[in-house]
PALUMDO-659984 format. One record per residue: residue number from 1; residue in three letters; x, z, y negated of N, C-alpha, C, CB in turn. Coordinates in nm, 4 decimals. Each point is the difference from the previous one (the first is absolute). Glycine has a CB too. Layout:
BEGIN
<node nr="NUM" rest="ALA" n_xx="X" n_zz="Z" n_yy="Y" ca_xx="X" ca_zz="Z" ca_yy="Y" c_xx="X" c_zz="Z" c_yy="Y" cb_xx="X" cb_zz="Z" cb_yy="Y"/>
...
% end
This chain:
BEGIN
<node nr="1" rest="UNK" n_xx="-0.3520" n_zz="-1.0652" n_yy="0.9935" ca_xx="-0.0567" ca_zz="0.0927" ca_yy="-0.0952" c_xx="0.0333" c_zz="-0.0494" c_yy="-0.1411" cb_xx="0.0201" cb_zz="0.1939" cb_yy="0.1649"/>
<node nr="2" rest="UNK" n_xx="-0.1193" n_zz="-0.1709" n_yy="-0.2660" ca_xx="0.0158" ca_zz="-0.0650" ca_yy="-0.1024" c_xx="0.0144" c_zz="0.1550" c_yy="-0.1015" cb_xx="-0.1443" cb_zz="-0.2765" cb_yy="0.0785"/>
<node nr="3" rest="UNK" n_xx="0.2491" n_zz="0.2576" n_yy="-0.1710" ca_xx="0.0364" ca_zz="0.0511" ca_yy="-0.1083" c_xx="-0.0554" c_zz="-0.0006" c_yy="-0.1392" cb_xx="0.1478" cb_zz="-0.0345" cb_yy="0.1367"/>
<node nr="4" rest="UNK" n_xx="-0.2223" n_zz="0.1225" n_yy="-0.1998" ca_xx="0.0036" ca_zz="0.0035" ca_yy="-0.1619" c_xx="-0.0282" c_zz="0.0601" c_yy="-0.0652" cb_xx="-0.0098" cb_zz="-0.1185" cb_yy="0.0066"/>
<node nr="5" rest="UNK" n_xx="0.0426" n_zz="0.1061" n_yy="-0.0959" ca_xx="0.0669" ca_zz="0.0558" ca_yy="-0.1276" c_xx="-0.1198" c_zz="0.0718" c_yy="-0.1682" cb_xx="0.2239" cb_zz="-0.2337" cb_yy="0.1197"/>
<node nr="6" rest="UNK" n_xx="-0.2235" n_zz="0.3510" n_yy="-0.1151" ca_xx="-0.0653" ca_zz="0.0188" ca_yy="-0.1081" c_xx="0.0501" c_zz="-0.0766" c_yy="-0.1198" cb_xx="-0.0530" cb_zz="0.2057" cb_yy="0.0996"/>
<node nr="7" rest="UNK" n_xx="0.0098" n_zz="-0.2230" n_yy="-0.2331" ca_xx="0.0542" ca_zz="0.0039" ca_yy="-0.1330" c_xx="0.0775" c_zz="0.0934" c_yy="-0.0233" cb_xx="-0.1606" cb_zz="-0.0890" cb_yy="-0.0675"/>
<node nr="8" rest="UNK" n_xx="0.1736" n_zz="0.2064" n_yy="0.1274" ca_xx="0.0741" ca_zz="0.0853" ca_yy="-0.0705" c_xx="0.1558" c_zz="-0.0165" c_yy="0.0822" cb_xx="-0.2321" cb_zz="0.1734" cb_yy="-0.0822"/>
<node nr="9" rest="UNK" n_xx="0.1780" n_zz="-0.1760" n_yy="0.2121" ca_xx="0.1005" ca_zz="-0.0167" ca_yy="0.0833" c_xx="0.0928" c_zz="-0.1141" c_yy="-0.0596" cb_xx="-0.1470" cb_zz="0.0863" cb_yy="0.1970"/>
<node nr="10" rest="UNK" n_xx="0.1020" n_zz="-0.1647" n_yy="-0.1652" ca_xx="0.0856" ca_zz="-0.1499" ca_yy="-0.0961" c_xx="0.0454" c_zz="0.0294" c_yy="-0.1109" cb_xx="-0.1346" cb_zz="-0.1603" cb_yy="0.0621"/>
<node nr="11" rest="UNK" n_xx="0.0890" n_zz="0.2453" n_yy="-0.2073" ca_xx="0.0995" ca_zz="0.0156" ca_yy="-0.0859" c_xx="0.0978" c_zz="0.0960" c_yy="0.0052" cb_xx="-0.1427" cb_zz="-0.0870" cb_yy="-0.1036"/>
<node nr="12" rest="UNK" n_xx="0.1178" n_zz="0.2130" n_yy="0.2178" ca_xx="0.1494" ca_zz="0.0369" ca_yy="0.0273" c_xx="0.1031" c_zz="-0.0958" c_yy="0.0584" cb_xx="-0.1018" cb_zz="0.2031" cb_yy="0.0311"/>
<node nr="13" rest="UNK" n_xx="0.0345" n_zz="-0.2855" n_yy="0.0093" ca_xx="0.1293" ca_zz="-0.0668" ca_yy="0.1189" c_xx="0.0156" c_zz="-0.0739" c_yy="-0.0898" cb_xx="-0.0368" cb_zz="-0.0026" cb_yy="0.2556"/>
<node nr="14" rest="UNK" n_xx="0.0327" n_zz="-0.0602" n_yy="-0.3868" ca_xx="0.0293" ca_zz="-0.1056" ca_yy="-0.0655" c_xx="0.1138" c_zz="0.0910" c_yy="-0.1278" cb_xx="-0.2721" cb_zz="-0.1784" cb_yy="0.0741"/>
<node nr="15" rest="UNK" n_xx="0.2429" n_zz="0.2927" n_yy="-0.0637" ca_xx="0.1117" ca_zz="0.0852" ca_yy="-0.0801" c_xx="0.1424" c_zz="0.0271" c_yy="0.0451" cb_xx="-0.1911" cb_zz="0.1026" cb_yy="-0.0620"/>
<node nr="16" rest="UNK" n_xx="0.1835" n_zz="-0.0990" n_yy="0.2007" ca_xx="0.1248" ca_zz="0.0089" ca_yy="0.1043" c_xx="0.0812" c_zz="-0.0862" c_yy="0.0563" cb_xx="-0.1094" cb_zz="0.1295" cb_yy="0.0394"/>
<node nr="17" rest="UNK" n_xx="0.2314" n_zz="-0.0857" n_yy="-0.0785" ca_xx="0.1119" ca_zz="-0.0677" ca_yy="0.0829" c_xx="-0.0159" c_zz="-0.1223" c_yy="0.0723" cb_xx="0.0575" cb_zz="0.2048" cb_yy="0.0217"/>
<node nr="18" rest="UNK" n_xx="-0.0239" n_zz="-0.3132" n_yy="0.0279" ca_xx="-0.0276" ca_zz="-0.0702" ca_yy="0.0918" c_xx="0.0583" c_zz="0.0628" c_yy="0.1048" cb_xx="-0.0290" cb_zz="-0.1848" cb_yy="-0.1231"/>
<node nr="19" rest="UNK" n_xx="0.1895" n_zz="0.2941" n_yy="0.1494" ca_xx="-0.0167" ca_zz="0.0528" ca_yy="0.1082" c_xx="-0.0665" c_zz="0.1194" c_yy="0.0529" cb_xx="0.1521" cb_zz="-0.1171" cb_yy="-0.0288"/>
<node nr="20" rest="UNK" n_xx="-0.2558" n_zz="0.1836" n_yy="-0.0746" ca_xx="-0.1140" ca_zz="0.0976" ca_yy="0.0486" c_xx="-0.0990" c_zz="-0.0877" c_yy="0.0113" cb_xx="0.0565" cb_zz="0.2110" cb_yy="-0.1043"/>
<node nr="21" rest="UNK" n_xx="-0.0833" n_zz="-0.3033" n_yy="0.0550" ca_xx="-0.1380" ca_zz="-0.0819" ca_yy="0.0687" c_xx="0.0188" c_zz="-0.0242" c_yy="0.1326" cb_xx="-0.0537" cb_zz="-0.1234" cb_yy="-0.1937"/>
<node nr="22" rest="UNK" n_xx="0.1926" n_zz="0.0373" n_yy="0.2246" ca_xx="0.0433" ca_zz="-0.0146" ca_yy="0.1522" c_xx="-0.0252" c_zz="0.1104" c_yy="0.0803" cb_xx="0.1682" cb_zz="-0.1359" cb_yy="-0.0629"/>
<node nr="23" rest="UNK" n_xx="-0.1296" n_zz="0.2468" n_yy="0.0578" ca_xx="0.0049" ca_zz="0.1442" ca_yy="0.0350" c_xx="-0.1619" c_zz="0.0218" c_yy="0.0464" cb_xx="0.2177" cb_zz="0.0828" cb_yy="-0.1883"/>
<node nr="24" rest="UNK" n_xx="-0.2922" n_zz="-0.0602" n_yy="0.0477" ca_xx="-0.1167" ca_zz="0.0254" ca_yy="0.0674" c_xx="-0.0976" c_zz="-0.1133" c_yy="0.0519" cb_xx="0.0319" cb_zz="0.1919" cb_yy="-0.1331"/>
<node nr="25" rest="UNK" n_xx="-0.0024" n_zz="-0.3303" n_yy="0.1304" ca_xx="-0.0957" ca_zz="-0.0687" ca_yy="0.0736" c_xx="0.0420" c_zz="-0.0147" c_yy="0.1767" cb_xx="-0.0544" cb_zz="-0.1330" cb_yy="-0.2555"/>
<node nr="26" rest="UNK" n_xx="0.1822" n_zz="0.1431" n_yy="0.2491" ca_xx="0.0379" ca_zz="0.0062" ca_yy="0.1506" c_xx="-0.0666" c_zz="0.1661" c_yy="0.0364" cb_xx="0.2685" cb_zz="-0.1859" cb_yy="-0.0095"/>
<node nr="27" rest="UNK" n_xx="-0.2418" n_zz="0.2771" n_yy="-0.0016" ca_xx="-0.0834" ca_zz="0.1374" ca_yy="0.0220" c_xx="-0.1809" c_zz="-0.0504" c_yy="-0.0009" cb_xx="0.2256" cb_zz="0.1794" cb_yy="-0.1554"/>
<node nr="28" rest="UNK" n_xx="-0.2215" n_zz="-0.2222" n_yy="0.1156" ca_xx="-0.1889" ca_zz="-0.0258" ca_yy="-0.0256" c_xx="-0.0231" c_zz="-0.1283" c_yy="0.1108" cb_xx="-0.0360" cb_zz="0.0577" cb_yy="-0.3231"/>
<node nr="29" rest="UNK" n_xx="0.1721" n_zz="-0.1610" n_yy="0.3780" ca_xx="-0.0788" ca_zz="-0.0518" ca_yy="0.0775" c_xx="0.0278" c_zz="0.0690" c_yy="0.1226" cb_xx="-0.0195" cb_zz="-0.2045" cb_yy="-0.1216"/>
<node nr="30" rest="UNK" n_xx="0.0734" n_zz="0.3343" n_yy="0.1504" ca_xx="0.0040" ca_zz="0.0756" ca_yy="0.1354" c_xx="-0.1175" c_zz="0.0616" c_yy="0.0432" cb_xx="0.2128" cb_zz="0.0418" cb_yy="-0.0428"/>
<node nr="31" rest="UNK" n_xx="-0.2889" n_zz="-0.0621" n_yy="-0.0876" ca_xx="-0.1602" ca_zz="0.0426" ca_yy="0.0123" c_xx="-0.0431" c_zz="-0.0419" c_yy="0.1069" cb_xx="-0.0541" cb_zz="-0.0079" cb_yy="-0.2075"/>
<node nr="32" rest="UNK" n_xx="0.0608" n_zz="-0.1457" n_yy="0.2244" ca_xx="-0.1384" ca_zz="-0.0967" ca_yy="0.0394" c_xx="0.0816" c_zz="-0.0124" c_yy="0.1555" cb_xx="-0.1196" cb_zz="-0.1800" cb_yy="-0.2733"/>
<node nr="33" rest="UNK" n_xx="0.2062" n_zz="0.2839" n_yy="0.3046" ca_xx="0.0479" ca_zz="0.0333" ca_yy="0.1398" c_xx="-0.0657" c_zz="0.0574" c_yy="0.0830" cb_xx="0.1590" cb_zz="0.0072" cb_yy="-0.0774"/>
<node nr="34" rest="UNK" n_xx="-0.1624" n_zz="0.0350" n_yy="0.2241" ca_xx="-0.0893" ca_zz="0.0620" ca_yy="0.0512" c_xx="0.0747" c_zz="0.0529" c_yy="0.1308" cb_xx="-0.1974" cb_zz="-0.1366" cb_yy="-0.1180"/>
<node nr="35" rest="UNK" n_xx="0.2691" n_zz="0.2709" n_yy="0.0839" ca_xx="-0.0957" ca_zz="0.1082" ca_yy="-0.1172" c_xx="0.1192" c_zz="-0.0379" c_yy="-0.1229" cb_xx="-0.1346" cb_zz="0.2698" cb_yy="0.1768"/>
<node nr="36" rest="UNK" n_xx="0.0247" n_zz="-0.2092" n_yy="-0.3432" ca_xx="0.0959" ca_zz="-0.0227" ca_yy="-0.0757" c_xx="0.1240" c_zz="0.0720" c_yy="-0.0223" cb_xx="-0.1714" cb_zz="-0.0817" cb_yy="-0.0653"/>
<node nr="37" rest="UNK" n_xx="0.2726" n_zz="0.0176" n_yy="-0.0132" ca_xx="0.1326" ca_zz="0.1285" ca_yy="-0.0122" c_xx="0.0218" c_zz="0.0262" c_yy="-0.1287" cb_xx="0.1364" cb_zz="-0.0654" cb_yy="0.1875"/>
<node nr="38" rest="UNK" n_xx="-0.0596" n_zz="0.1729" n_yy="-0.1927" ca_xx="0.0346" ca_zz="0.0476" ca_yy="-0.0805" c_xx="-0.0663" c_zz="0.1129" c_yy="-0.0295" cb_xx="0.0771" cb_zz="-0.1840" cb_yy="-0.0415"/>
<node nr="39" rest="UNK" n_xx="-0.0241" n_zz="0.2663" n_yy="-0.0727" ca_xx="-0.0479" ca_zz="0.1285" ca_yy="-0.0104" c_xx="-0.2032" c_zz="-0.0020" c_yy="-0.0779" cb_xx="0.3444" cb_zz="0.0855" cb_yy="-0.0386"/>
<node nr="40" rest="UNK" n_xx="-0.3915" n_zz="-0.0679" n_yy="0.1222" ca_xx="-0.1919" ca_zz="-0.0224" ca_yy="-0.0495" c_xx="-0.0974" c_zz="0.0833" c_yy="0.0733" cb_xx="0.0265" cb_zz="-0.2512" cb_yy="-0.0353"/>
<node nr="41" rest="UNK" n_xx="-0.0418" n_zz="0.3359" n_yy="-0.0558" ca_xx="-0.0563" ca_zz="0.1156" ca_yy="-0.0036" c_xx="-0.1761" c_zz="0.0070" c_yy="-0.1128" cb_xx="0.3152" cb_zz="0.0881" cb_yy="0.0554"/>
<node nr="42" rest="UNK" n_xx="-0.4342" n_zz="-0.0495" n_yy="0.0784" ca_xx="-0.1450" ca_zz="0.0132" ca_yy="-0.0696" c_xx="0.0262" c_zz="0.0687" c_yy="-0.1451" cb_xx="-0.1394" cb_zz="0.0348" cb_yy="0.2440"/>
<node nr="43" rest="UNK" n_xx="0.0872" n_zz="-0.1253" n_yy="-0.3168" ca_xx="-0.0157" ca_zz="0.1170" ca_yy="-0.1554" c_xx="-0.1713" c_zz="0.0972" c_yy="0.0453" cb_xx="0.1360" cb_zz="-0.2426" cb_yy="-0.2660"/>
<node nr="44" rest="UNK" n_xx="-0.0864" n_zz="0.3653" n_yy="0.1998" ca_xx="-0.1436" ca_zz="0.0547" ca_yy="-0.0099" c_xx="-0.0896" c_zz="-0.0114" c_yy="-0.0877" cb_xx="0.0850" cb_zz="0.1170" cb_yy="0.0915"/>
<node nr="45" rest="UNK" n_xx="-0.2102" n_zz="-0.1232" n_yy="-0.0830" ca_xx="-0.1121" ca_zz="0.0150" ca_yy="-0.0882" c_xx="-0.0254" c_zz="-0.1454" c_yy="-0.0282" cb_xx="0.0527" cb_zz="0.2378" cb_yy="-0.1038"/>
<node nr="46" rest="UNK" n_xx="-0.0495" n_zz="-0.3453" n_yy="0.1946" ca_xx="-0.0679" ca_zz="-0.0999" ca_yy="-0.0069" c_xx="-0.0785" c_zz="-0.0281" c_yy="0.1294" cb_xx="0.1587" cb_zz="-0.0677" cb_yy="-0.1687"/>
<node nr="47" rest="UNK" n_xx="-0.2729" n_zz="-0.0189" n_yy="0.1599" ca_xx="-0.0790" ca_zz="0.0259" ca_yy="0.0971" c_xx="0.0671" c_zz="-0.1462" c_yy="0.0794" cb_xx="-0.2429" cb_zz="0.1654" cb_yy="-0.1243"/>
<node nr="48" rest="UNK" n_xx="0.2937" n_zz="-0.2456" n_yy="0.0528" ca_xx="0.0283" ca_zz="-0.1553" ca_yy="0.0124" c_xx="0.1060" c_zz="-0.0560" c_yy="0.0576" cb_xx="-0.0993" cb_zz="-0.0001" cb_yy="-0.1684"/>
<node nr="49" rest="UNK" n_xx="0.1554" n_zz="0.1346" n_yy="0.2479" ca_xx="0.1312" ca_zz="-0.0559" ca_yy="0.0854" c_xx="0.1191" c_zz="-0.0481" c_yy="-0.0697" cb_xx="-0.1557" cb_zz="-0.0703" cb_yy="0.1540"/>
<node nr="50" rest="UNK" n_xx="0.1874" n_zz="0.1385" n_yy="-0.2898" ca_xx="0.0969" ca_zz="-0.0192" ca_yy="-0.0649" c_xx="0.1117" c_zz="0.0297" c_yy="0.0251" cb_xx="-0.1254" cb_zz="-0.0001" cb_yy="-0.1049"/>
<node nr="51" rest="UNK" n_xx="0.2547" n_zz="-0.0228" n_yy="0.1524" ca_xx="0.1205" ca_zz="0.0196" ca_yy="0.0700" c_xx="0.1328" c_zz="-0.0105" c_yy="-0.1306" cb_xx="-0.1254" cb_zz="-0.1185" cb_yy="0.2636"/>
<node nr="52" rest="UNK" n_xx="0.2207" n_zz="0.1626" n_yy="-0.2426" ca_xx="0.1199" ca_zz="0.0047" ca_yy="-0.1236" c_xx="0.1090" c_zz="-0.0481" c_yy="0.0683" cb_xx="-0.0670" cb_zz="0.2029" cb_yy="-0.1388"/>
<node nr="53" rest="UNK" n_xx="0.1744" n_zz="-0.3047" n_yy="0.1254" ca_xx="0.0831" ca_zz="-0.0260" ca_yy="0.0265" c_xx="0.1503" c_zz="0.0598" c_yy="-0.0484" cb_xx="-0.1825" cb_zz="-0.1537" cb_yy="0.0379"/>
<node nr="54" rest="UNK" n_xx="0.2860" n_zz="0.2036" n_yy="0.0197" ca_xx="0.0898" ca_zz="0.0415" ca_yy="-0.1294" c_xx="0.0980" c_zz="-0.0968" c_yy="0.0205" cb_xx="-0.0320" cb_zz="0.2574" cb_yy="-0.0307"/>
<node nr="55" rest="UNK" n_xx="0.0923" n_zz="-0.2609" n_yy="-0.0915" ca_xx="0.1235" ca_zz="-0.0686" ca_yy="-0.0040" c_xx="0.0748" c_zz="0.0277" c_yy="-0.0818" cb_xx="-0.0785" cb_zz="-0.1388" cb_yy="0.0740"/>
<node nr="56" rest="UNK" n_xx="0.1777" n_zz="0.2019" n_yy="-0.0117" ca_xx="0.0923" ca_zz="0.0858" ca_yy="-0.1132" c_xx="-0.0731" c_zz="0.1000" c_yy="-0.0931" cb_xx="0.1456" cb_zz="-0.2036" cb_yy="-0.0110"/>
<node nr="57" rest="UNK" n_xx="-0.1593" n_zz="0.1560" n_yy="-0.1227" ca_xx="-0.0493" ca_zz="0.0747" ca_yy="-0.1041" c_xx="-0.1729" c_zz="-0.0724" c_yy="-0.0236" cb_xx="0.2926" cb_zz="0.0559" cb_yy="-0.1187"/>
<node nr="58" rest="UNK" n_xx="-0.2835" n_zz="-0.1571" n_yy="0.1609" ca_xx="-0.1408" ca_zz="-0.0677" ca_yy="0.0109" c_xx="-0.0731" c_zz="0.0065" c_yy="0.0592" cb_xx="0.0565" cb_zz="-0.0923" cb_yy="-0.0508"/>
<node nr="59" rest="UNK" n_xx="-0.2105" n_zz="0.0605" n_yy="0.0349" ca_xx="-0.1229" ca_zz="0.0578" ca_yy="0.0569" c_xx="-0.0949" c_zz="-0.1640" c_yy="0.0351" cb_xx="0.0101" cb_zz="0.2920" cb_yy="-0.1712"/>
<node nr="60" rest="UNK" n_xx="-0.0246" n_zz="-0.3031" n_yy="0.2650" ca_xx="-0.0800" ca_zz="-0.1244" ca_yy="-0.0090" c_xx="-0.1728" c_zz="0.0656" c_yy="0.1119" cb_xx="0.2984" cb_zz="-0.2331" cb_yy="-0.0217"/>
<node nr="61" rest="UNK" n_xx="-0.4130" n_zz="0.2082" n_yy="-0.0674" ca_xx="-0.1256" ca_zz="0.0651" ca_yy="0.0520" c_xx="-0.0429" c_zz="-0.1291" c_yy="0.0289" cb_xx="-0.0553" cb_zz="0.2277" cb_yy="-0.1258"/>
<node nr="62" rest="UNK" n_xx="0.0204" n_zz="-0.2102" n_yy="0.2657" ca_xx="-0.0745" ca_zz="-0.0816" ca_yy="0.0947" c_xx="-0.1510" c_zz="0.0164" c_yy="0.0760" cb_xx="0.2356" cb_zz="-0.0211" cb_yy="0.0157"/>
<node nr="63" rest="UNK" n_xx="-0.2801" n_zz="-0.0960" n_yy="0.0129" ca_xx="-0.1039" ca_zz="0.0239" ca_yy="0.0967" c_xx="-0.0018" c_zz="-0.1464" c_yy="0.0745" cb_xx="-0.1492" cb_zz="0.1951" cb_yy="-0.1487"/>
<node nr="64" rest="UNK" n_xx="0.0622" n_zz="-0.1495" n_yy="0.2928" ca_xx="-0.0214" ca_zz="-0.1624" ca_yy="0.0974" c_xx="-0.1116" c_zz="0.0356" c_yy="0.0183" cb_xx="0.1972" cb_zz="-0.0860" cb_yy="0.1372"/>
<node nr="65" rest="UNK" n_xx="-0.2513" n_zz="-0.0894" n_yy="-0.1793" ca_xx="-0.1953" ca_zz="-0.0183" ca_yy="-0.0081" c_xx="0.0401" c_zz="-0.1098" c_yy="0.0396" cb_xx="-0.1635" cb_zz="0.1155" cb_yy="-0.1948"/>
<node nr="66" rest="UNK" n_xx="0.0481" n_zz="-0.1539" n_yy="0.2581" ca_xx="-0.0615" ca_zz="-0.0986" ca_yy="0.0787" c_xx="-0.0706" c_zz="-0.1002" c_yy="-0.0869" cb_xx="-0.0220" cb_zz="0.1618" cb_yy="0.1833"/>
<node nr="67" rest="UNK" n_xx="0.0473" n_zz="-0.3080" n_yy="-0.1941" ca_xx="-0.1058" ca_zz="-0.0731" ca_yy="-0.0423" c_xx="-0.0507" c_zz="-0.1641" c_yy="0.0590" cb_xx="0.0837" cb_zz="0.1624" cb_yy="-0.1945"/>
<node nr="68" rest="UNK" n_xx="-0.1843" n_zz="-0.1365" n_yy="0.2737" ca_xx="-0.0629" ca_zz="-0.0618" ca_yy="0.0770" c_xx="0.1084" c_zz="-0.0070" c_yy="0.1552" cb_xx="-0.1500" cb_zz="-0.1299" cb_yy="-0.2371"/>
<node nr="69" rest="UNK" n_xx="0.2504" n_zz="0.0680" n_yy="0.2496" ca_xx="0.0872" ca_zz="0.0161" ca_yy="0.1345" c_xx="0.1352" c_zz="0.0079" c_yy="-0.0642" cb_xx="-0.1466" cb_zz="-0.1415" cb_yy="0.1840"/>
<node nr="70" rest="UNK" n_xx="0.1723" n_zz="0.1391" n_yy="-0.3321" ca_xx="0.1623" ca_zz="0.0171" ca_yy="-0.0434" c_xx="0.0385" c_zz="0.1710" c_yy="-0.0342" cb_xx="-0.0069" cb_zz="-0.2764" cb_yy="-0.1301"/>
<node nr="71" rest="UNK" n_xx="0.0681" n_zz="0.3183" n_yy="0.1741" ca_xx="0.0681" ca_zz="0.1756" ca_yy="-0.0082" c_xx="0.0870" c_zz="-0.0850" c_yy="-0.1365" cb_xx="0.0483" cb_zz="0.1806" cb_yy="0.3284"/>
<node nr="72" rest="UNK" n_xx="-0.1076" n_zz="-0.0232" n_yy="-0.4053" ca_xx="0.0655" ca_zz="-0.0393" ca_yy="-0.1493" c_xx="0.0613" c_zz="0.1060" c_yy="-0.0124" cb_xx="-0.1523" cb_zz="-0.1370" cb_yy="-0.1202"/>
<node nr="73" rest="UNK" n_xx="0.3179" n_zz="0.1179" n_yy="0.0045" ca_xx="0.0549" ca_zz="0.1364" ca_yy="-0.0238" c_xx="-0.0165" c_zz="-0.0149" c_yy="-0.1156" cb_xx="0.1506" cb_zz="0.0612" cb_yy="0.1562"/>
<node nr="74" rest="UNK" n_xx="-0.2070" n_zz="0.0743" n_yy="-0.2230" ca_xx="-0.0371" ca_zz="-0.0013" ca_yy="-0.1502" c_xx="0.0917" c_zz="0.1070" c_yy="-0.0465" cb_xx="-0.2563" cb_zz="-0.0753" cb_yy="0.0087"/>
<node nr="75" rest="UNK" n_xx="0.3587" n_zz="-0.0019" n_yy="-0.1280" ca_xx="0.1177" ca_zz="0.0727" ca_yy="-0.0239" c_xx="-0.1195" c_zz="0.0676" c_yy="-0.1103" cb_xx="0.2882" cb_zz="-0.1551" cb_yy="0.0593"/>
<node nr="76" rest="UNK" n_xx="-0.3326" n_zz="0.2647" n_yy="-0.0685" ca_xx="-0.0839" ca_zz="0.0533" ca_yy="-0.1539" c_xx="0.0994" c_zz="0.0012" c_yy="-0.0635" cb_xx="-0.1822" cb_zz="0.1485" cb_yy="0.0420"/>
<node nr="77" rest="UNK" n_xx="0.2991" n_zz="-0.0260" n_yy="-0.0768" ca_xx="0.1424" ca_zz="0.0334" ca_yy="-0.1099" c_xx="0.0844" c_zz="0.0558" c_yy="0.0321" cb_xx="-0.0912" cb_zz="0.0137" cb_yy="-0.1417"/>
<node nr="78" rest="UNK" n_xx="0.1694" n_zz="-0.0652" n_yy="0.0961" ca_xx="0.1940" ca_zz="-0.0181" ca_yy="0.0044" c_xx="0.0585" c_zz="0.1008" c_yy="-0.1357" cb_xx="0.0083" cb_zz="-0.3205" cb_yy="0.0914"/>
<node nr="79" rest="UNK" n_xx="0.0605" n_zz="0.4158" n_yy="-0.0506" ca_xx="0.0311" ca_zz="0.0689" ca_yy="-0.1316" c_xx="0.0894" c_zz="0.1198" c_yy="0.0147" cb_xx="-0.2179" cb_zz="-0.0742" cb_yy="-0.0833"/>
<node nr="80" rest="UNK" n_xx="0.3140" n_zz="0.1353" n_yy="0.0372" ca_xx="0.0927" ca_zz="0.0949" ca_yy="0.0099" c_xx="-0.0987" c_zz="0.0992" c_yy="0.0844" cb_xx="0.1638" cb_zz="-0.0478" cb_yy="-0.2325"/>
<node nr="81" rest="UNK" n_xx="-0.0847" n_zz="0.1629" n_yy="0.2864" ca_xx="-0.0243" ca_zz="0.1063" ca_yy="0.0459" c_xx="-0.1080" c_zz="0.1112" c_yy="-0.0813" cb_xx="0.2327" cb_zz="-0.0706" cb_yy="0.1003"/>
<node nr="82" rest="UNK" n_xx="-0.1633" n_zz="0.0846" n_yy="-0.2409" ca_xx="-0.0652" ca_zz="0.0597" ca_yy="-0.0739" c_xx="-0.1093" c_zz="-0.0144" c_yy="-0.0438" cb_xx="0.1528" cb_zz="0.0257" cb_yy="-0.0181"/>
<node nr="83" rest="UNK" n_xx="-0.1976" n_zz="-0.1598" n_yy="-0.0054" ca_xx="-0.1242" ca_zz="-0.0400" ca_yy="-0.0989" c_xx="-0.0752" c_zz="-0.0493" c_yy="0.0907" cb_xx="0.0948" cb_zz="-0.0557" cb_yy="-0.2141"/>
<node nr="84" rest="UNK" n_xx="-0.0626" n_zz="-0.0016" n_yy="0.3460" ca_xx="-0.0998" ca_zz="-0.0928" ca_yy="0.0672" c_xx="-0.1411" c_zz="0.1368" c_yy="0.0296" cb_xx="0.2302" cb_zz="-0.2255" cb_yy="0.1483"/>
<node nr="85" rest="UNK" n_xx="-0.2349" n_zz="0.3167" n_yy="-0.1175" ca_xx="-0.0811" ca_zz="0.1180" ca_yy="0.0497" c_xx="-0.1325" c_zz="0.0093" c_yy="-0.1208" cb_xx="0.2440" cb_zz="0.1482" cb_yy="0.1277"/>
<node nr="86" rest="UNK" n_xx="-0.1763" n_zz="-0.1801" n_yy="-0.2369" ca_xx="-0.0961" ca_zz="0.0493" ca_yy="-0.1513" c_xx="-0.1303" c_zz="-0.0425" c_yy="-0.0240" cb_xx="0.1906" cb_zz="-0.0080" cb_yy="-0.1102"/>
% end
């Protein structure tokens, strides 16, 4: 399974810690597990299979699409508890 990364996603992770980057890229590759782990729970009011990861105080919004025979994980955004929802 292949991994990536919005723009936005990437400039949170380029603001953080190298040991919260560690933190959340190991959590994000439990994704491409089957089944995935960690705490990931449907968001409502998207039609697009948008899923939320938590981690700790962090929010990482996901989805898995298909393109041509590669399963893709599309990190959309990475962002505190508070603001990621807005």
């Amino acid at each position: 399974m292949k991994i990536e990364y919005t723009r936005d996603a990437v400039k949170f992770l380029e603001k953080q810690t190298k040991k919260s980057v560690a933190r959340i890229r190991e959590a994000i590759a439990k994704l491409t597990l089957t089944p995935p782990e960690g705490d990931v729970a449907l968001i409502q009011g998207y039609s697009d299979g948008r899923k939320r990861l938590r981690i700790g105080s962090w929010r990482v919004i996901f989805k898995y699409a298909t393109d041509a025979r590669v399963e893709i994980l599309m990190i959309i955004e990475i962002g505190n508890r508070g603001d990621i929802y807005k």
